[in-house]
N, CA, C and O atoms as a GROMACS GRO file, in nm:
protein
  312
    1UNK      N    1   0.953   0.800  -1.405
    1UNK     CA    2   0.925   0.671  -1.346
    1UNK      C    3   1.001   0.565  -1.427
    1UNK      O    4   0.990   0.539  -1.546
    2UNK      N    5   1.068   0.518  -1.346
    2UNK     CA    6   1.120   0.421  -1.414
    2UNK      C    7   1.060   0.227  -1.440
    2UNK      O    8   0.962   0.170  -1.393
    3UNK      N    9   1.157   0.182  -1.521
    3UNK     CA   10   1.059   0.044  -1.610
    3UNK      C   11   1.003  -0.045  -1.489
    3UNK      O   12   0.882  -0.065  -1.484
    4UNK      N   13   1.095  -0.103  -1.381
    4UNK     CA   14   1.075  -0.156  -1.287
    4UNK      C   15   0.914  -0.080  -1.256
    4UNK      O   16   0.810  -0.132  -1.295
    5UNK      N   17   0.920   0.050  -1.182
    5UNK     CA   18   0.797   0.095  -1.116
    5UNK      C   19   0.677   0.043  -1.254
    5UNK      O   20   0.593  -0.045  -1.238
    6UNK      N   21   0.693   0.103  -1.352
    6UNK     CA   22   0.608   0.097  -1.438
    6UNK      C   23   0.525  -0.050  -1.480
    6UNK      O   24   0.422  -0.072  -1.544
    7UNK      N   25   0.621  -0.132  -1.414
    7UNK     CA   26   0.597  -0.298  -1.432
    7UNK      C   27   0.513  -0.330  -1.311
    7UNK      O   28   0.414  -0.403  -1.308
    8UNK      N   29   0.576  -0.257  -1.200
    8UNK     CA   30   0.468  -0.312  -1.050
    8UNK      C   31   0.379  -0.219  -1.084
    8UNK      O   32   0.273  -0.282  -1.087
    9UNK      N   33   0.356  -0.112  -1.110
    9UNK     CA   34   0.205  -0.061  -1.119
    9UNK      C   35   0.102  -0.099  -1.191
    9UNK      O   36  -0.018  -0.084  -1.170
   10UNK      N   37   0.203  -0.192  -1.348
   10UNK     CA   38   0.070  -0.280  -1.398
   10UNK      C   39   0.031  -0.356  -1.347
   10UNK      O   40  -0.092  -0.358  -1.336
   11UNK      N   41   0.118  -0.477  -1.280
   11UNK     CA   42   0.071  -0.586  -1.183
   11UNK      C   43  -0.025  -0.532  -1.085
   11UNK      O   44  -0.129  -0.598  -1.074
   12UNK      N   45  -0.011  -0.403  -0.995
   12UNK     CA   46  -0.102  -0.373  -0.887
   12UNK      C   47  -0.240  -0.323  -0.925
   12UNK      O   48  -0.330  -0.319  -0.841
   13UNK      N   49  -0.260  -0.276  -1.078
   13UNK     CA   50  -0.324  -0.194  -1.141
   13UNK      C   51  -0.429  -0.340  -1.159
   13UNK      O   52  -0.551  -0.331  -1.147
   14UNK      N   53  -0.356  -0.476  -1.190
   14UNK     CA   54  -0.489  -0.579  -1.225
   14UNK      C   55  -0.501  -0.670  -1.123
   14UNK      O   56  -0.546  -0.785  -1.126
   15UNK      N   57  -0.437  -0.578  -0.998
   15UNK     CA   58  -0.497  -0.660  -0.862
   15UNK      C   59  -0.463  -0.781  -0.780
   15UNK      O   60  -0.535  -0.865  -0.728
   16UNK      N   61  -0.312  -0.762  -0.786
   16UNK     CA   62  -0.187  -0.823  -0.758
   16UNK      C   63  -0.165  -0.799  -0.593
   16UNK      O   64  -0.079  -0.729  -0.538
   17UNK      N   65  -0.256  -0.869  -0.542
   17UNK     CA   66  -0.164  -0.808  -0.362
   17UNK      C   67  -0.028  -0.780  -0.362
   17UNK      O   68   0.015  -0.666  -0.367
   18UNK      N   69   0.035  -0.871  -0.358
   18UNK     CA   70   0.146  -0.844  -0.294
   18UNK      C   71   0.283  -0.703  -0.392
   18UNK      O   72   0.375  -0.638  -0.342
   19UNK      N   73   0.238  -0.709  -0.520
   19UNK     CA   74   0.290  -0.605  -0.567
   19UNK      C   75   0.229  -0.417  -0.521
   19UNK      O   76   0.276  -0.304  -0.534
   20UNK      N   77   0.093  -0.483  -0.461
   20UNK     CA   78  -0.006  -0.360  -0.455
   20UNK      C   79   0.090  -0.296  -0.313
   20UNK      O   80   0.139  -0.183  -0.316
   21UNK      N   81   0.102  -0.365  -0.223
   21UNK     CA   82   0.209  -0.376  -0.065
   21UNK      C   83   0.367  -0.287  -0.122
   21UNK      O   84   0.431  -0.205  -0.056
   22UNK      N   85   0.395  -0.332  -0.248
   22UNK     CA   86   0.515  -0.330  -0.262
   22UNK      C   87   0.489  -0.145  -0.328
   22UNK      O   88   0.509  -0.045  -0.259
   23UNK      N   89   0.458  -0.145  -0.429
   23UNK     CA   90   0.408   0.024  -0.501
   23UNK      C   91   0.357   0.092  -0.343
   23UNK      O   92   0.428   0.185  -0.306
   24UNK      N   93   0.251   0.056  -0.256
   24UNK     CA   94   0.252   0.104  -0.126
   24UNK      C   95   0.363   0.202  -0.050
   24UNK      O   96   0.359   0.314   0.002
   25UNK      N   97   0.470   0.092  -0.072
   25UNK     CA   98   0.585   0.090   0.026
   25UNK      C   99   0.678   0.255  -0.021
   25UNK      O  100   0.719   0.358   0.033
   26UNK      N  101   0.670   0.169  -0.198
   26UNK     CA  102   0.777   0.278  -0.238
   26UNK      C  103   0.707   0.406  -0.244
   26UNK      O  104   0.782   0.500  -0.219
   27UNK      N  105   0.604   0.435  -0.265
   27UNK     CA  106   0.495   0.583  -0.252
   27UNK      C  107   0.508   0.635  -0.097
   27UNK      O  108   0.507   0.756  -0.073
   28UNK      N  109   0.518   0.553  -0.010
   28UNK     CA  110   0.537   0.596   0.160
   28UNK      C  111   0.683   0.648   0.187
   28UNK      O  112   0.709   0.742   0.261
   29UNK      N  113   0.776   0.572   0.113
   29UNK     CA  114   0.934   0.589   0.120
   29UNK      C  115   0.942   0.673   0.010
   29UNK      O  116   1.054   0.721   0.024
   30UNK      N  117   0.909   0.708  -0.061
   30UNK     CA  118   0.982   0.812  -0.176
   30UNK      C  119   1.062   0.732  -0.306
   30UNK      O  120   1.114   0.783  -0.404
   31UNK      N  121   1.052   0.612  -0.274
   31UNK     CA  122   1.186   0.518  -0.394
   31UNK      C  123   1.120   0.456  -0.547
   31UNK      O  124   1.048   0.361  -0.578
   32UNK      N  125   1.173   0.544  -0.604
   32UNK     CA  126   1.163   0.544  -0.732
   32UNK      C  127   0.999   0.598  -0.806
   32UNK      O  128   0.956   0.569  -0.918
   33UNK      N  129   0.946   0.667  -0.719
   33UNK     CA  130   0.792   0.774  -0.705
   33UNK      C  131   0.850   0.864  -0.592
   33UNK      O  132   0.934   0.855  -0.503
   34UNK      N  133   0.744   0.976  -0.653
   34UNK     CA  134   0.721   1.100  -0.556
   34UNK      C  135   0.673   1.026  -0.433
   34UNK      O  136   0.608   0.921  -0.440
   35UNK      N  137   0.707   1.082  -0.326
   35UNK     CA  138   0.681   1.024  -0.232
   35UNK      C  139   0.546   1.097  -0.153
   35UNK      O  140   0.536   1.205  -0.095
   36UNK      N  141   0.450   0.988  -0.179
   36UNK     CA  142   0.282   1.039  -0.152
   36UNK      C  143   0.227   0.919  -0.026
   36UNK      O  144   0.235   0.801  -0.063
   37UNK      N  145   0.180   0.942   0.100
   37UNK     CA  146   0.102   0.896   0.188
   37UNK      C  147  -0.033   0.833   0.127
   37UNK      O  148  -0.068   0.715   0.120
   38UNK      N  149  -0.108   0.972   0.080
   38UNK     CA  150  -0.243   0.916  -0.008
   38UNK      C  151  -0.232   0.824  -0.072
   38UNK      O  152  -0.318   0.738  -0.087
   39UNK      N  153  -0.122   0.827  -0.122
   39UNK     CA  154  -0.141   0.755  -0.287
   39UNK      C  155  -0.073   0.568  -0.223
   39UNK      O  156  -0.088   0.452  -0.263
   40UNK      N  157   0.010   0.642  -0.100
   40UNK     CA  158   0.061   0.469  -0.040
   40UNK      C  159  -0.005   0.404   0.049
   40UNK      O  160   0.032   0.298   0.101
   41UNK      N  161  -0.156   0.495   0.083
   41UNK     CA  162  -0.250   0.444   0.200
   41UNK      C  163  -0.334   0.335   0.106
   41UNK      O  164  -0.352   0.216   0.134
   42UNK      N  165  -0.380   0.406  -0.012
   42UNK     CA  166  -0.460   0.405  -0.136
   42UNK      C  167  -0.424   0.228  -0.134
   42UNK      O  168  -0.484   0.143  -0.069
   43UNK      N  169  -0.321   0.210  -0.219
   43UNK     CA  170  -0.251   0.120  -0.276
   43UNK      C  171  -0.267  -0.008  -0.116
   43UNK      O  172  -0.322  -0.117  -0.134
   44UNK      N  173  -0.214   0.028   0.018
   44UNK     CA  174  -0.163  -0.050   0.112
   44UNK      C  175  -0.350  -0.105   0.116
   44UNK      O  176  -0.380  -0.223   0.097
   45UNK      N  177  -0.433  -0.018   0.136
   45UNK     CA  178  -0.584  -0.079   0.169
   45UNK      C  179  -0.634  -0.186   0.065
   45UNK      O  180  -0.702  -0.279   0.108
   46UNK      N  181  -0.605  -0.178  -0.062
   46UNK     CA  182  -0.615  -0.241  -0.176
   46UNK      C  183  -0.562  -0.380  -0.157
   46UNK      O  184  -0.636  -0.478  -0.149
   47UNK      N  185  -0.388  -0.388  -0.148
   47UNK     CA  186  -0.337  -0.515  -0.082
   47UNK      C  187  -0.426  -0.580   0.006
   47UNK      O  188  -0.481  -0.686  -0.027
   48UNK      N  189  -0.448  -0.524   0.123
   48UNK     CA  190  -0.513  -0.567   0.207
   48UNK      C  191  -0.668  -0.615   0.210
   48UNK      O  192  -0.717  -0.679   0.303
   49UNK      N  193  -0.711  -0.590   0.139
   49UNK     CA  194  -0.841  -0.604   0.096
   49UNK      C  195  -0.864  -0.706   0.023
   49UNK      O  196  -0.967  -0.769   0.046
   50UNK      N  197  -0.779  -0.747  -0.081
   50UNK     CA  198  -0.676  -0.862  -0.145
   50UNK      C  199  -0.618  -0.982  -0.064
   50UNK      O  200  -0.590  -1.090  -0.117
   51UNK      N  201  -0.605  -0.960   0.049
   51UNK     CA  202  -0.613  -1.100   0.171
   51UNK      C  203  -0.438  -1.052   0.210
   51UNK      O  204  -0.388  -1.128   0.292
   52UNK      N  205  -0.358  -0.957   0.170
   52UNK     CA  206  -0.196  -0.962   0.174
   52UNK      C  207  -0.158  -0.919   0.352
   52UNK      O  208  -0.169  -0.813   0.415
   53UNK      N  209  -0.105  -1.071   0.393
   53UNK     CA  210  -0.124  -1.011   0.512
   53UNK      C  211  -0.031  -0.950   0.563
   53UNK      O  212  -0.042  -0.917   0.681
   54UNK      N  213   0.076  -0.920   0.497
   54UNK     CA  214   0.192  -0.812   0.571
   54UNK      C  215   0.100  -0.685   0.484
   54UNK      O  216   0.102  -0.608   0.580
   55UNK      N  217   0.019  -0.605   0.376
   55UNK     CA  218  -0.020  -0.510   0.363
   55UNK      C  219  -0.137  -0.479   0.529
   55UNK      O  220  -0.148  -0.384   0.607
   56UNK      N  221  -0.172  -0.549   0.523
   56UNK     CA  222  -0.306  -0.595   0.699
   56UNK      C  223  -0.187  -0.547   0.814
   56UNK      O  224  -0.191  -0.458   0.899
   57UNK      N  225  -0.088  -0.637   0.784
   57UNK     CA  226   0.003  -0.610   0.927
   57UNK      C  227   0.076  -0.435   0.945
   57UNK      O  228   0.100  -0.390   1.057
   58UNK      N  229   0.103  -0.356   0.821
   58UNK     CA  230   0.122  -0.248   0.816
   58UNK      C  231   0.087  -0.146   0.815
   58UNK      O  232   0.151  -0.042   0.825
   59UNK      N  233  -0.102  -0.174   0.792
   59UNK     CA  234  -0.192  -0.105   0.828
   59UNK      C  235  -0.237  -0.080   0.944
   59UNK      O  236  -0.287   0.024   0.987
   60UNK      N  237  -0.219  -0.169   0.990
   60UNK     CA  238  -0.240  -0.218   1.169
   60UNK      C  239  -0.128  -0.148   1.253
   60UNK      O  240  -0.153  -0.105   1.366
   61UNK      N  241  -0.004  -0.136   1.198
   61UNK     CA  242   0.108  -0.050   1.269
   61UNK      C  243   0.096   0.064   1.221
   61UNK      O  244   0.129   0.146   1.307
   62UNK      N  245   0.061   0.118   1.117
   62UNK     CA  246   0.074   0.274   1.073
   62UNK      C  247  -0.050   0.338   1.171
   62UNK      O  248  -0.017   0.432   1.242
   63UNK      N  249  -0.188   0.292   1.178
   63UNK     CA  250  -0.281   0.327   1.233
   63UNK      C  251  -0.242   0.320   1.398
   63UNK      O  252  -0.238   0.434   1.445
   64UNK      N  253  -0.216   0.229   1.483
   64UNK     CA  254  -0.147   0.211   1.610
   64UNK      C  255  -0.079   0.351   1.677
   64UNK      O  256  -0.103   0.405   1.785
   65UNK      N  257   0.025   0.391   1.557
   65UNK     CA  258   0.119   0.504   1.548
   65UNK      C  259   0.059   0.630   1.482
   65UNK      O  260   0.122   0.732   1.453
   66UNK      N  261  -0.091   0.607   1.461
   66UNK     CA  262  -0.160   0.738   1.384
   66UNK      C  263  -0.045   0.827   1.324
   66UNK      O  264  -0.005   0.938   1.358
   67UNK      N  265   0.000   0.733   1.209
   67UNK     CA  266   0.119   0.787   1.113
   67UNK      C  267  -0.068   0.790   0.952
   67UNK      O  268  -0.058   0.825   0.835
   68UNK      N  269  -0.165   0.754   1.006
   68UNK     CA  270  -0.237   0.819   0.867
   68UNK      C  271  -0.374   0.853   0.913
   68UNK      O  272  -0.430   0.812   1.014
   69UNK      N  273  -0.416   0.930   0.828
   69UNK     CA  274  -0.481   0.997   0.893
   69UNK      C  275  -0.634   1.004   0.846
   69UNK      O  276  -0.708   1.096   0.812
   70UNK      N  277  -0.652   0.841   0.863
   70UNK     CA  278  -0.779   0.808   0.816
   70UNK      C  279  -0.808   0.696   0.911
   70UNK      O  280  -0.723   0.636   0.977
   71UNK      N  281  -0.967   0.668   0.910
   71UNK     CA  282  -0.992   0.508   1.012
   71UNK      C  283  -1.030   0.411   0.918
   71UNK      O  284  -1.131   0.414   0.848
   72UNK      N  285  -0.915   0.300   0.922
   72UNK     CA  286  -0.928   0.176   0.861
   72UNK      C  287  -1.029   0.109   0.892
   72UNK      O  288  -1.033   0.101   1.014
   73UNK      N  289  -1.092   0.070   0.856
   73UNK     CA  290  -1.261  -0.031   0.894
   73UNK      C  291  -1.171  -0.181   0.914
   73UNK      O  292  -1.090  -0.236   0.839
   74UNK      N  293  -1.218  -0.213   1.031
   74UNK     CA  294  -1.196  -0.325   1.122
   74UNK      C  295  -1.178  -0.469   0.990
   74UNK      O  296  -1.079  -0.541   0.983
   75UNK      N  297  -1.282  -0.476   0.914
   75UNK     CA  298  -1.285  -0.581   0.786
   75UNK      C  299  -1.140  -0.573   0.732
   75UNK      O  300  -1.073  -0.676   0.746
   76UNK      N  301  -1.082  -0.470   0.675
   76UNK     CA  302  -0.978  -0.460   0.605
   76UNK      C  303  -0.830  -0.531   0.738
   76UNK      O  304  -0.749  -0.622   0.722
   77UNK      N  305  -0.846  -0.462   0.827
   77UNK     CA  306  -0.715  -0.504   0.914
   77UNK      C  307  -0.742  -0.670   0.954
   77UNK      O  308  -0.644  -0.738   0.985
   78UNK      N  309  -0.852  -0.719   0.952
   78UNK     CA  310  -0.876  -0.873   0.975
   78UNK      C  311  -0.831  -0.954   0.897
   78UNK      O  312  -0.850  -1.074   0.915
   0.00000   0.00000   0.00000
């Protein structure tokens, strides 16, 4: 893992929306982490829960496209 990742995971780690969206992204895409769903659903619900509303808006399209394979509770996508 490199310094960059290691820098957004502290920021997301003390509850940083919009970095939480961003570690999300790269765990879903594979870039610069193993590339894990769980671990980028994990992270994207967190953002979102956090008020980040493009993490809300991507939750709302991944679920749409049942690209995951869990049910988001209505609170979180609002």
């Amino acid at each position: 893992m490199d310094a960059d990742v290691r820098q957004l995971m502290e920021r997301a780690s003390r509850g940083h929306p919009a970095s939480q969206r961003e570690l999300a992204a790269r765990f879903f895409y594979g870039r610069g982490v193993e590339r894990s769903v769980a671990e980028a659903t994990g992270w994207l619900v967190l953002a979102a829960l956090g008020g980040d509303d493009g993490a809300k808006h991507l939750l709302r399209q991944l679920c749409t496209r049942n690209m995951l394979n869990i049910q988001v509770p209505r609170r979180v996508l609002d």
